[in-house]
py3Dmol code that shows the C-alpha trace and the ligand (Angstrom):
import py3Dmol

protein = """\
ATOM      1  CA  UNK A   1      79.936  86.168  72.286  1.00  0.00           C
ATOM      2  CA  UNK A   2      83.462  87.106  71.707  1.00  0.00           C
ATOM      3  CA  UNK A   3      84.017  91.147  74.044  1.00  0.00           C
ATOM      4  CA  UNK A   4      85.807  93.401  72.270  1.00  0.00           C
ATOM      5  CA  UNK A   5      87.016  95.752  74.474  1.00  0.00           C
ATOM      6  CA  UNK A   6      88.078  99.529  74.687  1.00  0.00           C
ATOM      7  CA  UNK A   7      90.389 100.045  77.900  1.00  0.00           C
ATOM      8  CA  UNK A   8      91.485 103.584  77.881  1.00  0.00           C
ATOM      9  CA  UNK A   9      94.592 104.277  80.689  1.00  0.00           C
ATOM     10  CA  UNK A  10      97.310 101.647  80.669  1.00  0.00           C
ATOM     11  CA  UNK A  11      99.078 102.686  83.447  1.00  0.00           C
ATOM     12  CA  UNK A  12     100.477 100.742  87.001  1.00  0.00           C
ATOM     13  CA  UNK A  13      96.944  99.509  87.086  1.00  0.00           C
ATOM     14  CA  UNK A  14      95.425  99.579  83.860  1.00  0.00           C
ATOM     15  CA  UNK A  15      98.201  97.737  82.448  1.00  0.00           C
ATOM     16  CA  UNK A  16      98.158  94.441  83.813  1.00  0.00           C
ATOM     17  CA  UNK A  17      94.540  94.830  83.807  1.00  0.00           C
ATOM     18  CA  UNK A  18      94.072  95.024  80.244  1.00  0.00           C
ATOM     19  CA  UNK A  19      96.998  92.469  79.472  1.00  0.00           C
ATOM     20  CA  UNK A  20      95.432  89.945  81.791  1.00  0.00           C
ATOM     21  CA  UNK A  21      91.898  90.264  79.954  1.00  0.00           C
ATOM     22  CA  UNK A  22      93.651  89.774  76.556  1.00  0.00           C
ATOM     23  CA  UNK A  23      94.927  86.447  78.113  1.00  0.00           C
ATOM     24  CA  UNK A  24      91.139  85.663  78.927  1.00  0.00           C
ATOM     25  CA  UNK A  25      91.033  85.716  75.165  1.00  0.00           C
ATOM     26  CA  UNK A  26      89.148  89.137  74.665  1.00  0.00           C
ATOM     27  CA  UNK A  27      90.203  91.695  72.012  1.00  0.00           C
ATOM     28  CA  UNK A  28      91.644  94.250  74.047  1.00  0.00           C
ATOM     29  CA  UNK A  29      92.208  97.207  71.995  1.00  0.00           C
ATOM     30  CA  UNK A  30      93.779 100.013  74.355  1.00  0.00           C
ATOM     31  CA  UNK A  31      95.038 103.665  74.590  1.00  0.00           C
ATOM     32  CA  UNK A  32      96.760 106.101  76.649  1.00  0.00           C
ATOM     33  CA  UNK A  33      98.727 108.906  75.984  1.00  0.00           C
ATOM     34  CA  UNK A  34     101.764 107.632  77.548  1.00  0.00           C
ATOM     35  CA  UNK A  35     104.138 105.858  75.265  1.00  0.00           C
ATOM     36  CA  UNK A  36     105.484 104.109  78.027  1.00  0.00           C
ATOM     37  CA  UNK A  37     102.475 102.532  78.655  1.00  0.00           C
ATOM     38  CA  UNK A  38     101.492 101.938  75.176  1.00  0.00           C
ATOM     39  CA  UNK A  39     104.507  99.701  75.162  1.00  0.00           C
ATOM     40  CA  UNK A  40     104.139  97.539  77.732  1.00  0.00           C
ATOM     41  CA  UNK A  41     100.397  96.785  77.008  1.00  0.00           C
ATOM     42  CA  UNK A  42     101.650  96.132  73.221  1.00  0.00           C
ATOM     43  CA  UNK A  43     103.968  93.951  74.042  1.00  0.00           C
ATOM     44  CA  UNK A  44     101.826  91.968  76.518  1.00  0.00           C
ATOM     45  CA  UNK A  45      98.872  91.118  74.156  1.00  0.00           C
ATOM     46  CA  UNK A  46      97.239  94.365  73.753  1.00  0.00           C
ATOM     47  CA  UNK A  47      96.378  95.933  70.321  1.00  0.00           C
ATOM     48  CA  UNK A  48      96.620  99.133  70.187  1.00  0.00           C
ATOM     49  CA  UNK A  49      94.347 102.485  69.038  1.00  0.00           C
ATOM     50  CA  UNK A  50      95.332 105.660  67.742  1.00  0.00           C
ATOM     51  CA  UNK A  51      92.812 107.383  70.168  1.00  0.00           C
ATOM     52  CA  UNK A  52      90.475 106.524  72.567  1.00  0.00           C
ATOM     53  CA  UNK A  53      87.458 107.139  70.290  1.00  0.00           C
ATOM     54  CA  UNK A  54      89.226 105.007  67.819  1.00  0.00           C
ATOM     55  CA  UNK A  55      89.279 101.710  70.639  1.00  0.00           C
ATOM     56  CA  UNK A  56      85.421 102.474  71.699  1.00  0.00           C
ATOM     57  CA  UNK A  57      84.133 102.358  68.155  1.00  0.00           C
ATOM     58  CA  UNK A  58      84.124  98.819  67.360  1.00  0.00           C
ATOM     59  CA  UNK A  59      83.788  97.480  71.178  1.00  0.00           C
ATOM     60  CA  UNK A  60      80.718  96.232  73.784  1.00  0.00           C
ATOM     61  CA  UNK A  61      82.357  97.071  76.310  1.00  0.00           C
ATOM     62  CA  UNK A  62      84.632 100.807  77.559  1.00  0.00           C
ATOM     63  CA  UNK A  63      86.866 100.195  80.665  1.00  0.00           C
ATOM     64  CA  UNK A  64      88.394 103.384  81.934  1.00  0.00           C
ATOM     65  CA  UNK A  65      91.353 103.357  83.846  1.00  0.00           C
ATOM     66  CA  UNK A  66      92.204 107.189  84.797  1.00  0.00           C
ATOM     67  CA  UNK A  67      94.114 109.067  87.505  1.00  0.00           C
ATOM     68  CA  UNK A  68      90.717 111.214  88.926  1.00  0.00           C
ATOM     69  CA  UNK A  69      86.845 111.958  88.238  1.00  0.00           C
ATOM     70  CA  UNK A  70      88.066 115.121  85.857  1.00  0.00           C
ATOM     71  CA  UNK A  71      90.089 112.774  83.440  1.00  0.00           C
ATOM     72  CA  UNK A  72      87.286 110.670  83.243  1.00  0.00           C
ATOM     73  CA  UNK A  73      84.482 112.587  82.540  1.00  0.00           C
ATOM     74  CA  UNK A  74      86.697 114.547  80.346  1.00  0.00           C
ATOM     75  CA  UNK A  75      87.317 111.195  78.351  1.00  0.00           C
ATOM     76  CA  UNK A  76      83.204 110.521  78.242  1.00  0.00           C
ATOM     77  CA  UNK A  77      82.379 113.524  76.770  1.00  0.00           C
ATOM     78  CA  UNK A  78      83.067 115.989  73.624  1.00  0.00           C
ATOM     79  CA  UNK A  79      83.269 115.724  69.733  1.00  0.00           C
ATOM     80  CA  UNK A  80      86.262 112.999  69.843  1.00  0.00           C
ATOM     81  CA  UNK A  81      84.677 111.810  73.644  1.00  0.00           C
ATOM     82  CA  UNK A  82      84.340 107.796  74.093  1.00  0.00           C
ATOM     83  CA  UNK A  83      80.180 108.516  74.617  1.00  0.00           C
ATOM     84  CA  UNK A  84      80.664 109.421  70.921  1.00  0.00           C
ATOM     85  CA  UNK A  85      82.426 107.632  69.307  1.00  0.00           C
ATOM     86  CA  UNK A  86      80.624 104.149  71.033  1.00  0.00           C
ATOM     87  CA  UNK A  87      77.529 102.113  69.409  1.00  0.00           C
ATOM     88  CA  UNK A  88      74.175 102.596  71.032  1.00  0.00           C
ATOM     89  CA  UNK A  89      73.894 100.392  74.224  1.00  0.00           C
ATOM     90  CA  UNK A  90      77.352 100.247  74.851  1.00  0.00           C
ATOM     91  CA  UNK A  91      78.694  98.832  78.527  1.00  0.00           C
ATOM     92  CA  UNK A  92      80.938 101.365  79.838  1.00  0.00           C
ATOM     93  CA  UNK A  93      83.051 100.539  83.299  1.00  0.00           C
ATOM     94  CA  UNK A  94      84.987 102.801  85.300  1.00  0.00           C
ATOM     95  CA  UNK A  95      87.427 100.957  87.124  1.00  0.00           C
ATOM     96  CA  UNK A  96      88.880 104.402  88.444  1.00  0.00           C
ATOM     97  CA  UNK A  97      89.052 106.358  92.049  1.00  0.00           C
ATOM     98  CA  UNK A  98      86.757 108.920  91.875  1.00  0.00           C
ATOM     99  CA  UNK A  99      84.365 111.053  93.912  1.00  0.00           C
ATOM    100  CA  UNK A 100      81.062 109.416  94.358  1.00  0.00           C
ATOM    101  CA  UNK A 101      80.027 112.663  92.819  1.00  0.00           C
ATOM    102  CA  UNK A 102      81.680 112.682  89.900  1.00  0.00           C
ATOM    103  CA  UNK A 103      80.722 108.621  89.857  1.00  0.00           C
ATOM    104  CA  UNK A 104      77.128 109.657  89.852  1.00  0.00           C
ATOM    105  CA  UNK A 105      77.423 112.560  87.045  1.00  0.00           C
ATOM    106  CA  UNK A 106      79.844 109.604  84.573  1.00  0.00           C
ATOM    107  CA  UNK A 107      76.375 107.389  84.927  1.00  0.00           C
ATOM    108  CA  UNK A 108      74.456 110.393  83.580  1.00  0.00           C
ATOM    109  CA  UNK A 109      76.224 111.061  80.991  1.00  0.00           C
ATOM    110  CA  UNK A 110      76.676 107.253  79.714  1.00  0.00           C
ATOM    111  CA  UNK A 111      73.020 107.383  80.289  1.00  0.00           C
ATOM    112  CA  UNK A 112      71.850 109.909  78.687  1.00  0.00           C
ATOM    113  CA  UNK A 113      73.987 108.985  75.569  1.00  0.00           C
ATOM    114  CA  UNK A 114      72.038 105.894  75.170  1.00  0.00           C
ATOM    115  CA  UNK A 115      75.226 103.922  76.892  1.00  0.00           C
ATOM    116  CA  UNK A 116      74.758 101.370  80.361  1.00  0.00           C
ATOM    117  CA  UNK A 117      77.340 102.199  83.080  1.00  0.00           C
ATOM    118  CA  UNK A 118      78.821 100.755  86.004  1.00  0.00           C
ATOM    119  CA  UNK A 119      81.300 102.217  88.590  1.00  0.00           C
ATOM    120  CA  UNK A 120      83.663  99.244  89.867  1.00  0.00           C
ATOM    121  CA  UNK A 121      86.658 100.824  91.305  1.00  0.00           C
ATOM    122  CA  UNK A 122      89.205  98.243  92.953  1.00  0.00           C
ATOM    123  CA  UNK A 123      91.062  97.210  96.035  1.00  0.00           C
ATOM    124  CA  UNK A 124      94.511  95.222  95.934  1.00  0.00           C
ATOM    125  CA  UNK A 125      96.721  97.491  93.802  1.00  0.00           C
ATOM    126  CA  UNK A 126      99.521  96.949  91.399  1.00  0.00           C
ATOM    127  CA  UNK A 127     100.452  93.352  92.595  1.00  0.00           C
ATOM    128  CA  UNK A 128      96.330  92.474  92.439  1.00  0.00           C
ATOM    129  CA  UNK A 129      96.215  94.229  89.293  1.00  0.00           C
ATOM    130  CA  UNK A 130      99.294  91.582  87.954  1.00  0.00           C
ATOM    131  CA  UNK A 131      97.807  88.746  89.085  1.00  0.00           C
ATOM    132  CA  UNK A 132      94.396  89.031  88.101  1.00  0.00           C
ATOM    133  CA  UNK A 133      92.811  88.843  92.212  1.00  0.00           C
ATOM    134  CA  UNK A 134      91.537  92.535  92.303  1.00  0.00           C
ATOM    135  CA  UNK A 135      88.436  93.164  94.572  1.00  0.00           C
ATOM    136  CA  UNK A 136      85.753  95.234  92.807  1.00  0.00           C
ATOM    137  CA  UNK A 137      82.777  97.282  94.298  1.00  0.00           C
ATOM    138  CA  UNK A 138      80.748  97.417  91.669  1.00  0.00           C
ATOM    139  CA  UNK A 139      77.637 100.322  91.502  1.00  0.00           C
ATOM    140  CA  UNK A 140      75.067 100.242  88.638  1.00  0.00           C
ATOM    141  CA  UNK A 141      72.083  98.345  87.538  1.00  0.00           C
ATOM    142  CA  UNK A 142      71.999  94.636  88.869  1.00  0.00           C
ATOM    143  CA  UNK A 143      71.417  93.227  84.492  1.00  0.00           C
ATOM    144  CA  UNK A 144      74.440  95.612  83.887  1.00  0.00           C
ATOM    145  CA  UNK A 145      76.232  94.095  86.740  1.00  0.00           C
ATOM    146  CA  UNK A 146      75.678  89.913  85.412  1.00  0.00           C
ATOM    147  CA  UNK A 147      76.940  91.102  82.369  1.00  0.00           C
ATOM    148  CA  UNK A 148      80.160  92.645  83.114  1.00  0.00           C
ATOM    149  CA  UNK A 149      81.086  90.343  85.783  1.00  0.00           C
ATOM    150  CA  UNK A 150      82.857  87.720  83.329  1.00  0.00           C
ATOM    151  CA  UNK A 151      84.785  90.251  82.352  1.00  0.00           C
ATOM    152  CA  UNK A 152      85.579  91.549  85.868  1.00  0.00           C
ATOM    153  CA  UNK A 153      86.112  87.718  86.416  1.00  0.00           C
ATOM    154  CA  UNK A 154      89.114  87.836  83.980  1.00  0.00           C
ATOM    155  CA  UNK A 155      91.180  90.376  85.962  1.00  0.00           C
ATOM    156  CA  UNK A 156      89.668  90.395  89.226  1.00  0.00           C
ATOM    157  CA  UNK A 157      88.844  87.243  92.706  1.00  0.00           C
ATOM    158  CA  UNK A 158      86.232  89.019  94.364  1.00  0.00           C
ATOM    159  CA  UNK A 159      83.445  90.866  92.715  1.00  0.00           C
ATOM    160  CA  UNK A 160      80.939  92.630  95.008  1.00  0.00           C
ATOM    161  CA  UNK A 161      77.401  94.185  93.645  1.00  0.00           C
ATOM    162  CA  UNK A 162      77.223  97.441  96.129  1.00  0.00           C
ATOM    163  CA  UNK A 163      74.171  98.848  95.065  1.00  0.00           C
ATOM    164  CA  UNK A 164      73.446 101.720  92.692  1.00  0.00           C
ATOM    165  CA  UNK A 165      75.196 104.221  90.914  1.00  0.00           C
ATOM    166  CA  UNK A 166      77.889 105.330  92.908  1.00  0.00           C
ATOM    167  CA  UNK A 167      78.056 102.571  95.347  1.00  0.00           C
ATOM    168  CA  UNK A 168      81.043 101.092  94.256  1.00  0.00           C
ATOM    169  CA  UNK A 169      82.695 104.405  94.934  1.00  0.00           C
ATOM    170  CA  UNK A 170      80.805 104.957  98.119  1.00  0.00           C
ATOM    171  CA  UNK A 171      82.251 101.696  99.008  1.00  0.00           C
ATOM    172  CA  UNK A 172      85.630 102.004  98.700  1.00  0.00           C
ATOM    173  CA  UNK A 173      85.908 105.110 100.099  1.00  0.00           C
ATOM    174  CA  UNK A 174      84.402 104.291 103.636  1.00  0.00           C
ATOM    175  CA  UNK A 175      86.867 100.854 103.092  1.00  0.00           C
ATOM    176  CA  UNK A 176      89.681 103.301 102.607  1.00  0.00           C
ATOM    177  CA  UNK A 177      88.862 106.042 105.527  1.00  0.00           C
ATOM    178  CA  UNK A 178      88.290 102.889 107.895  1.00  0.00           C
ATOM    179  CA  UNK A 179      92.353 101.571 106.732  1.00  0.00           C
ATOM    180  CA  UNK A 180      93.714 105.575 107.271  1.00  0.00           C
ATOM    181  CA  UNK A 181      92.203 105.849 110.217  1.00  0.00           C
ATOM    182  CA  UNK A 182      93.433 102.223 111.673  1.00  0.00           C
ATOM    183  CA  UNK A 183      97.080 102.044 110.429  1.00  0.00           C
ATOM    184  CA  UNK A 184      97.682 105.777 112.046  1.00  0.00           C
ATOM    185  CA  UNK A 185      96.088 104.008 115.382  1.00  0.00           C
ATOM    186  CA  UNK A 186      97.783 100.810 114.762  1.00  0.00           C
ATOM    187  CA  UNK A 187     101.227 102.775 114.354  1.00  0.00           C
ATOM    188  CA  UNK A 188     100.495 105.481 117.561  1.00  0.00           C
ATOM    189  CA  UNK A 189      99.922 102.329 119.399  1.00  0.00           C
ATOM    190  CA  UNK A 190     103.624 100.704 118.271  1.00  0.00           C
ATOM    191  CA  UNK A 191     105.038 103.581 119.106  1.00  0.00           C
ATOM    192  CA  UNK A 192     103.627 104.501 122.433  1.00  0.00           C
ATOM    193  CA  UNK A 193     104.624 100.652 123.315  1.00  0.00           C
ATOM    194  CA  UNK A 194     108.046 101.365 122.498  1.00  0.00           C
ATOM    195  CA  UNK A 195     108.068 104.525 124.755  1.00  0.00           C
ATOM    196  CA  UNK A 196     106.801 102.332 127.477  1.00  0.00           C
ATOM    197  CA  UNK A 197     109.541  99.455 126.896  1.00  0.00           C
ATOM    198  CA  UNK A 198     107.284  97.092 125.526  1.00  0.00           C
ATOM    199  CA  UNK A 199     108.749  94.863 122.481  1.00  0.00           C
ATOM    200  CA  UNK A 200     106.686  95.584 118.914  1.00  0.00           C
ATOM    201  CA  UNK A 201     106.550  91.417 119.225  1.00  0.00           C
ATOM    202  CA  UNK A 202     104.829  91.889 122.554  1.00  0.00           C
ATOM    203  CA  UNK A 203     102.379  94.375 121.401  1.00  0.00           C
ATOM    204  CA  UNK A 204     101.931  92.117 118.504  1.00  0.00           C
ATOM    205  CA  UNK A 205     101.431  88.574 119.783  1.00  0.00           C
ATOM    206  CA  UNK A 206      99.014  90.301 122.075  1.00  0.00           C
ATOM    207  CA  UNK A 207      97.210  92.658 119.583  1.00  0.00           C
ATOM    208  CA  UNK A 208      96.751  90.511 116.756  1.00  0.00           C
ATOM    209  CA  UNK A 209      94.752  88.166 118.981  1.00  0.00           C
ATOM    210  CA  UNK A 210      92.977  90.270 120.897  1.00  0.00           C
ATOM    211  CA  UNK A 211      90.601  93.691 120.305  1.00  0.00           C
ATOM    212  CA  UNK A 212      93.060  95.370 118.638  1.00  0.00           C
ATOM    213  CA  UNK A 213      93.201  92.957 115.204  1.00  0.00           C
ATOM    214  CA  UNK A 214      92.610  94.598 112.145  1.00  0.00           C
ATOM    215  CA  UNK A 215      94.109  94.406 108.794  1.00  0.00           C
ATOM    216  CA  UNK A 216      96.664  97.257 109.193  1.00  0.00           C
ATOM    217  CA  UNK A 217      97.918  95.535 112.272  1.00  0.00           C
ATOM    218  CA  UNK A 218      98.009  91.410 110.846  1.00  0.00           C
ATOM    219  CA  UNK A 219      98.814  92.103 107.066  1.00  0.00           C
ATOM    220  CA  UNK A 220     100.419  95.648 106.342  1.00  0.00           C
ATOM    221  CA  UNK A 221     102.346  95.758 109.784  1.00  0.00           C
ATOM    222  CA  UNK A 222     103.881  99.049 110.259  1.00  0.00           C
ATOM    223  CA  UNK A 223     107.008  97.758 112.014  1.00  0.00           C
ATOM    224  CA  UNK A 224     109.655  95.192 110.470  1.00  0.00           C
ATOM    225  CA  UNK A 225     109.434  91.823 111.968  1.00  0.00           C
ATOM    226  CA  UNK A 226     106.365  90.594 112.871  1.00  0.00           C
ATOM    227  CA  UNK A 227     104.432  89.952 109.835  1.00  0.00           C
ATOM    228  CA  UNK A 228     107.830  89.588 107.039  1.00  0.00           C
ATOM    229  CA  UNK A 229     105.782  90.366 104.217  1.00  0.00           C
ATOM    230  CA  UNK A 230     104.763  94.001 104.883  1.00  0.00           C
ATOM    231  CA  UNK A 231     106.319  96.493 103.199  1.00  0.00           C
ATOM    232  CA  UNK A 232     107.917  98.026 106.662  1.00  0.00           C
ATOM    233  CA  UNK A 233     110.376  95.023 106.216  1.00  0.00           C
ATOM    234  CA  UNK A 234     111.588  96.217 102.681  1.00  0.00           C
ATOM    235  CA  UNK A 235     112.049 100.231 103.707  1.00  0.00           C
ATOM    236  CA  UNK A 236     108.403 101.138 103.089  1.00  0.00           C
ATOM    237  CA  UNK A 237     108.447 100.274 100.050  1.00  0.00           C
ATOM    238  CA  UNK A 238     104.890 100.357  98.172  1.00  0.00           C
ATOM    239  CA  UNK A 239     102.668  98.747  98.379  1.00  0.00           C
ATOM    240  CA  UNK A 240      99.967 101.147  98.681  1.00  0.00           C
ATOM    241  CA  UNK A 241     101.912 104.662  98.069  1.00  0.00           C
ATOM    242  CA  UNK A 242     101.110 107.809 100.322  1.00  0.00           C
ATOM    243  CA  UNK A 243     100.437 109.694  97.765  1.00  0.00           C
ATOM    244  CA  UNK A 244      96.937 106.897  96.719  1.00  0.00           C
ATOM    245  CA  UNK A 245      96.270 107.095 100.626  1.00  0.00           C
ATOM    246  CA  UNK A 246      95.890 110.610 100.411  1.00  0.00           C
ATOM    247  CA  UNK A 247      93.995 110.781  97.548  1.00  0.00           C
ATOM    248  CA  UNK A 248      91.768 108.318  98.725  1.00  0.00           C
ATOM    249  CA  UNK A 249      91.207 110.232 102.164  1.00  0.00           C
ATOM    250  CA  UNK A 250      90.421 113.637 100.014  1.00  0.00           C
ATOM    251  CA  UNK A 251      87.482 112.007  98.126  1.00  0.00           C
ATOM    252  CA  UNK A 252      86.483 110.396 101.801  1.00  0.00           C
ATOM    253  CA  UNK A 253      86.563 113.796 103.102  1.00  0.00           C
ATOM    254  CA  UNK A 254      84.629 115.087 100.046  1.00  0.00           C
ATOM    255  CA  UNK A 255      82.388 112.987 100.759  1.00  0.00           C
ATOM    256  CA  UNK A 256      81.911 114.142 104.395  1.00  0.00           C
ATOM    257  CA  UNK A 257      81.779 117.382 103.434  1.00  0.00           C
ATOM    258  CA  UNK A 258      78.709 116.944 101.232  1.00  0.00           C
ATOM    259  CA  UNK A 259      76.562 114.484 103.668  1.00  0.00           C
ATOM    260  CA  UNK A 260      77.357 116.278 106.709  1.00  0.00           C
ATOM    261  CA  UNK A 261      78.979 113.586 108.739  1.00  0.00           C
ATOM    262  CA  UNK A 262      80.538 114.423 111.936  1.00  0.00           C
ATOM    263  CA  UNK A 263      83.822 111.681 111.169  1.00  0.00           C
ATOM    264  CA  UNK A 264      86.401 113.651 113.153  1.00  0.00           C
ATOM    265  CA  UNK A 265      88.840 110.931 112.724  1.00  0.00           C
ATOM    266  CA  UNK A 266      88.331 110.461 109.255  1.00  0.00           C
ATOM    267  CA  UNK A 267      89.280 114.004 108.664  1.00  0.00           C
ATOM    268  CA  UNK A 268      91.942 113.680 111.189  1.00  0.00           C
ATOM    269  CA  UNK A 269      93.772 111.079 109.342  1.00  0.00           C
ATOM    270  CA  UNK A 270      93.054 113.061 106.126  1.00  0.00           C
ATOM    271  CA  UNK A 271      94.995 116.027 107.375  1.00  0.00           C
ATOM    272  CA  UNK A 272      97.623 113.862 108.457  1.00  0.00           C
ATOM    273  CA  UNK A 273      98.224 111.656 105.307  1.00  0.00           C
ATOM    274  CA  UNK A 274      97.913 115.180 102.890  1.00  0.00           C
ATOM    275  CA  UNK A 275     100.742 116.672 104.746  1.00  0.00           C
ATOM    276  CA  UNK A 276     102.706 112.842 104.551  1.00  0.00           C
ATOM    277  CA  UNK A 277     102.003 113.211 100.709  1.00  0.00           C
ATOM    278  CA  UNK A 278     103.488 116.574 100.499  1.00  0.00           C
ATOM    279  CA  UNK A 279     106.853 114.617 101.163  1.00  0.00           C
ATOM    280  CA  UNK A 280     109.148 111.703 100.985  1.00  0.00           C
ATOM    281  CA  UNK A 281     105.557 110.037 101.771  1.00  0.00           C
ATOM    282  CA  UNK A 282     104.435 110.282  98.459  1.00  0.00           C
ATOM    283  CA  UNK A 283     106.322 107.456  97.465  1.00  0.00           C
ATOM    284  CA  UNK A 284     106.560 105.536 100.144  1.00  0.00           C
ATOM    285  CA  UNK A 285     104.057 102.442 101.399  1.00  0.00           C
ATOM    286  CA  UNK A 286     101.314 104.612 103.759  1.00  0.00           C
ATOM    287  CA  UNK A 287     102.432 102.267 106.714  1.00  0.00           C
ATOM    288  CA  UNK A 288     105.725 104.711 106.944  1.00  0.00           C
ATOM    289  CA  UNK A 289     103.117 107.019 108.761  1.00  0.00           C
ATOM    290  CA  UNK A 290     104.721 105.486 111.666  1.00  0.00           C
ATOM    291  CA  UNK A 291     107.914 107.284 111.269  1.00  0.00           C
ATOM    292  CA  UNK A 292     106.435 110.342 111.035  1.00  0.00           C
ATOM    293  CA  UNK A 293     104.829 109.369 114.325  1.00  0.00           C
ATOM    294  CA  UNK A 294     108.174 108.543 115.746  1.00  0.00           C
ATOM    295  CA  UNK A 295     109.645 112.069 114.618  1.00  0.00           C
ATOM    296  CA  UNK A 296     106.827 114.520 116.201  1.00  0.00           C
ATOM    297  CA  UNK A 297     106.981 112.557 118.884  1.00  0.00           C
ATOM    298  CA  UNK A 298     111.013 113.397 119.500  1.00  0.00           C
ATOM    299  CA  UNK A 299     110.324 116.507 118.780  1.00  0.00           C
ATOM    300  CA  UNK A 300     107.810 116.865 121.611  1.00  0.00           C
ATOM    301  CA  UNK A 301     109.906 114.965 123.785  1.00  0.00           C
ATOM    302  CA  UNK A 302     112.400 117.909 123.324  1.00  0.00           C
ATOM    303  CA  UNK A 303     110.134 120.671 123.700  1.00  0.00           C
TER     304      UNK A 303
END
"""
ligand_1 = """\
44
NAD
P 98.654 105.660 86.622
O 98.937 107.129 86.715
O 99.766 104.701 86.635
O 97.782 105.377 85.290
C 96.848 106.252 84.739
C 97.097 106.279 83.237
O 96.067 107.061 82.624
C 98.436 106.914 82.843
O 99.195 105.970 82.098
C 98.024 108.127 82.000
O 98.917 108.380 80.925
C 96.665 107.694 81.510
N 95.797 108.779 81.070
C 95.506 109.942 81.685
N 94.607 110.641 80.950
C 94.333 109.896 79.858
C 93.488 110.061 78.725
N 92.731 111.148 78.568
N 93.454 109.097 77.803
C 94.214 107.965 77.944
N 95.026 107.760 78.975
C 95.095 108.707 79.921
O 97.611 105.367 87.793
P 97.230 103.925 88.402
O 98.065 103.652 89.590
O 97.139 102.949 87.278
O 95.769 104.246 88.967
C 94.625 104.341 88.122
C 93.390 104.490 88.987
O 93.301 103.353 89.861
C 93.408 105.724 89.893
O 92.114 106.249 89.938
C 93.850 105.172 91.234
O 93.377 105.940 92.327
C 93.200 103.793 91.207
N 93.859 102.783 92.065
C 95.220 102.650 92.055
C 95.816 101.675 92.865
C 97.315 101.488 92.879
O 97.812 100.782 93.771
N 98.067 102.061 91.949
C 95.017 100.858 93.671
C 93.639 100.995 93.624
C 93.063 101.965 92.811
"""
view = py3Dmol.view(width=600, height=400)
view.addModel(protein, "pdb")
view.setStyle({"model": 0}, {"cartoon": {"style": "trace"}})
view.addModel(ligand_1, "xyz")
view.setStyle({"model": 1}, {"stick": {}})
view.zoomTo()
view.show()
């Protein structure tokens, strides 16, 4: 059966994402309230919808794209709201951030509108999101979860069945905490080498084959050099931004906050990366933590 789909939020992600299923050979009829973004999906394939009611009407399944849990469930509900304005039985997916929470209360609300919903936010950013190799973490019920996954299949390499609702979130919010916490390790560890004289090839060749291995060491290096392809050998540029780091961290230490957990260094590396936000770090890739690193510890070196 030919999907028609509603994707609602054509932004950095969004975009390619719905321009990539339209290439699949779905109807892709999208919406945001950018006009920027309405372009660029236009002109890549896209049809587009006067409102987001307008591209749920007709479709089987809604993809939501949004910046946070309040734009989305904002989007679900209401008069002119996408649980509306969609046919009984409708598939909705949330491909957005958002609290585990907030996941939790979206699936009500599809629910209890007659809808099906799954939570499948996604790992490997903008360049992922171009070239159709996005991980998903899907939550939701495992009939739900067959269906979709052609149409995760069309913009996405790896798609992973997490549990129920809310696990997708749950997912990639412990994935996220565990990447905070290890690149601000990986970069104290660079930098306390280079107080001690040792070469960041040294530490490398030594670290990326022994304990110290991780992603944020072998892939996203936070010095130029070693690995060419990080983003510390193009000035930080993104990447993964700051500014998604720390966002990321806040719903991780939401998340913390309502289970109870005792993860001191996941709220340690929150702290850190909100303050990095608040500055040039917004913009930059989150590997530039190192610098900051590198500055405090001048400073103390002064003191
Ligand atoms: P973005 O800001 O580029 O896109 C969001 C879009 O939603 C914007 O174009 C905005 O105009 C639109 N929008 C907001 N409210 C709307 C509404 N009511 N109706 C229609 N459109 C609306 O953000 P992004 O980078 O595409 O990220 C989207 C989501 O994906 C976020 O939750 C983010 O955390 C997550 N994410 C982003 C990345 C990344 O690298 N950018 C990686 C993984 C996950």
């Amino acid at each position: 059966m030919t999907k028609r789909i509603a994707f609602i939020g054509l932004g950095h992600m969004g975009g390619p994402m719905a321009v990539n299923l339209a290439k699949e050979g779905y109807m892709v009829e999208g919406f945001d309230l950018a006009p920027a973004a309405l372009e660029y999906a236009r002109d890549n394939g896209v049809t587009l919808a006067a409102s987001a009611a307008e591209a749920a009407k007709d479709a089987n399944v809604v993809i939501t794209m949004l910046p946070a849990g309040r734009h989305v469930l904002a989007a679900y509900q209401g008069e002119d709201g996408l649980l509306a304005a969609a046919k009984p039985n409708t598939l909705f997916l949330d491909c957005s951030t958002i609290s585990v929470e907030d996941s939790r209360t979206a699936h009500e609300l599809v629910q209890t509108a007659g809808h099906r919903c799954l939570d499948a936010p996604v790992s490997g950013g903008v360049v992922g999101a171009e070239g159709g190799t996005l991980t998903f973490m899907v939550g939701g019920d495992e009939a739900d979860f067959v269906e979709a996954k052609p149409v995760l299949e069309a913009m996405g390499k790896r798609i992973v069945h997490c549990g129920g609702p809310g696990a997708g979130q749950a997912a990639k919010v412990c994935n996220n905490m565990i990447l905070g916490v290890s690149m601000i390790a990986v970069s104290e560890a660079f930098v306390l080498g280079e107080r001690l004289g040792l070469s960041n090839q040294a530490l490398f060749d030594v670290a990326a084959n022994a304990s110290g291995q991780c992603w944020a060491l072998t892939t996203n290096c936070p010095v130029p050099g070693p690995v060419p392809a990080s983003p510390a050998n193009r000035d930080y540029r993104p990447g993964f931004a700051g500014a998604l780091m720390a966002k990321d961290l806040g719903l991780a230490a939401h998340a913390m906050e309502a289970t109870g957990v005792d993860a001191r260094l996941g709220s340690l590396a929150e702290e850190i990366y909100r303050r990095f936000a608040q500055g040039d770090g917004a913009e930059q890739d989150f590997s530039a933590i190192i610098n900051e690193i590198r500055a405090n510890s001048k400073t103390k070196e002064m003191a």
